[in-house]
N, C-alpha and C positions, 0 to 999 in steps of 0.2 A: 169649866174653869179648872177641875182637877184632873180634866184629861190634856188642857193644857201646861199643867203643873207636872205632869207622868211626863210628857213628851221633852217637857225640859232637862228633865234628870238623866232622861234615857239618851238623848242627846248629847248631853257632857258626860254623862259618863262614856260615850262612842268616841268622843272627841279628847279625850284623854288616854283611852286606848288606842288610839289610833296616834299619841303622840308628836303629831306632826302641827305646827303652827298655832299650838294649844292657846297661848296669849291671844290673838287675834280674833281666832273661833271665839273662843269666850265672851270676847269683848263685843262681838256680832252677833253672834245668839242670846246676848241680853236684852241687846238695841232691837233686835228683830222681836223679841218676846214683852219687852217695854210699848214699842209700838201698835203690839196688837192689845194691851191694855188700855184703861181709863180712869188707872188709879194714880197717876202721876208717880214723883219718890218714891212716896210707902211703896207702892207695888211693883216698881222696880227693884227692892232691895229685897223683899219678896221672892220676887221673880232670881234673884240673886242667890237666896240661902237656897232656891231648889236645884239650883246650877253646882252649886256647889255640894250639895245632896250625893247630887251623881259624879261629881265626877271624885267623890272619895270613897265610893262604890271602882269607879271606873282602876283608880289608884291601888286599888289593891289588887291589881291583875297587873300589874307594871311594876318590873324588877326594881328591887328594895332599892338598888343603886340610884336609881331616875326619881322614884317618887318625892323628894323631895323638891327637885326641881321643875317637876310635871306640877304638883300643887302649888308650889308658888305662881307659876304662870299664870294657873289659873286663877289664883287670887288678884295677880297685877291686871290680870286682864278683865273681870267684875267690875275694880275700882276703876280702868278704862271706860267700860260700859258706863257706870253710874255717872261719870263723869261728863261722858256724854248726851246722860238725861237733863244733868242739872244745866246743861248749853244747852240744849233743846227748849229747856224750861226759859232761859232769859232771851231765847231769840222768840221766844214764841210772845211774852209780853212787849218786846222791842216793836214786833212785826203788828201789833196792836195797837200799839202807841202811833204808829206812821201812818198809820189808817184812819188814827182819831177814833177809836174804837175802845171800849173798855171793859174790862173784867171782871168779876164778879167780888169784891171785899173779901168774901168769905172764902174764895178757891187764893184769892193772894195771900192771907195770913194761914190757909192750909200748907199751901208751895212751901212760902217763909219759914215758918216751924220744922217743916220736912228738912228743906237744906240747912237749917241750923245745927238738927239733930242727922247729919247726914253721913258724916264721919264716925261718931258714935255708933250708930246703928251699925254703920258695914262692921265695923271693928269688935264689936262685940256679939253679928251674929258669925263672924269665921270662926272668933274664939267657943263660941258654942257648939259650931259643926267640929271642928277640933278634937274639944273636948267629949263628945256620945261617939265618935271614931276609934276614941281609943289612942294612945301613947303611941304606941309603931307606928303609926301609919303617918302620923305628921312628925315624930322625932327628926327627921334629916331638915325638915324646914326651920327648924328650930324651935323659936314661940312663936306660935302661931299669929298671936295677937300682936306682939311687936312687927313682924312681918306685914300683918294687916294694919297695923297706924303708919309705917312706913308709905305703904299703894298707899293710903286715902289722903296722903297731905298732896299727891296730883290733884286730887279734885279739886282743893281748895281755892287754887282762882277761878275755876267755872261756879261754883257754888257762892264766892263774894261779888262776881260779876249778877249774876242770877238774881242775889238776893238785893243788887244794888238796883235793879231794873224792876224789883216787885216794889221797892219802896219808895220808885217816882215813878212810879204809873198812876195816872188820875186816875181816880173812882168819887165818883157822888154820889154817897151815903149819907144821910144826916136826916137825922127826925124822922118823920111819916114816911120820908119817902124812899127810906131804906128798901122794902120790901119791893117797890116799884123799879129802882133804879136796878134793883139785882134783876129782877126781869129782863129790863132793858139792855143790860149788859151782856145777860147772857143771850137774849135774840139776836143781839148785835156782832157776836163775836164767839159763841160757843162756849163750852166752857174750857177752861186756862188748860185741864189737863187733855180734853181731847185737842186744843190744837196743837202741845207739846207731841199729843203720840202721831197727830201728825207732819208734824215737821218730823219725826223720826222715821217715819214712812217713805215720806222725799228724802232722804238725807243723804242726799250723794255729799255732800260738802261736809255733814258731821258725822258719817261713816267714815269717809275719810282723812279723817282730823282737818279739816278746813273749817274755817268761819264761812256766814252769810257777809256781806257788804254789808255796810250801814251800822260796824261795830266800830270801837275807834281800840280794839285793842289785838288784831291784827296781827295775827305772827305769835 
């Protein structure tokens, strides 16, 4: 895990150095390091402060004039990423629901929590990476933390689509049979966050900002 956690920093910090299509990189090597997890959100955003680790390592090799515009990218392009998880997250219950299949109670009000606290979280771990960088290095971006509530109001309709699909999903929980039905849920369908990382795995359609079919909010 923490060789996967090195590999990330050491990545965006390449990818910031190298300048070139920094947004998009970013926003690919979160999806691609999201998908090789099992922690759903949380550990996307996770997997988010280490990206962002490096690449204000990567920032300080990148002429004073650029870094301000080089770290913004990378910021817009995290809150791309994330954004991307939290549509992973509600296709992945939708794609559940059509199967007649069901989720576990306890991974849906995990998910729920996570996307509520979703915004929040990005926003005040940039301002943290920020601020242990040091004033130069993010001075041309401005405030950092304004910058990053700006990126994460994109998220917000993947994250009230997400949270609207966790909370009519059937689950039958009730009394004794709580402990059973979670079983059955999860033999039935895995659990919520591994099939999010794997819809992120396939994601030719949410790599490339497309929906799956069978949304009705399309465009």
């Amino acid at each position: 895990m923490s060789e996967q956690n090195g590999k990330a920093s050491d990545r965006a910090e390449q990818i910031v150095e190298d300048g070139a299509q920094v947004r998009d990189r970013v926003r690919d090597l979160l999806v691609d390091l999201t998908r090789s997890g099992r922690g759903g959100i949380k550990d996307a955003v996770e997997q988010a402060h280490q990206i962002l680790d490096g690449a204000a390592q990567g920032a300080r090799r990148v002429a004073a004039e650029r870094r301000g515009e080089v770290l913004g990218q990378v910021v817009d392009g995290l809150s791309d990423g994330l954004a991307r998880a939290a549509q992973a997250t509600r296709l992945a219950i939708e794609e559940a629901r059509g199967r007649g299949q069901q989720f576990a109670q306890e991974d849906l009000n995990r998910a729920a929590s996570d996307l509520r606290s979703l915004e929040e979280m990005f926003v005040r771990m940039v301002g943290d990476v920020a601020s242990g960088a040091g004033k130069g290095l993010w001075e041309q971006v401005g405030d950092a933390s304004t910058h990053a509530t700006r990126a994460a109001r994109s998220m917000r309709p993947p994250i009230e689509e997400a949270l609207k699909a966790a909370a009519s999903h059937p689950v039958k929980l009730t009394g004794e049979a709580a402990s059973a039905g979670v079983a059955v849920g999860r033999q039935a369908v895995g659990s919520l966050f591994q099939a999010m990382s794997g819809l992120l795995a396939g994601a030719g359609q949410i790599v490339s900002g497309q929906d799956k079919p069978g949304g009705d909010d399309a465009g």
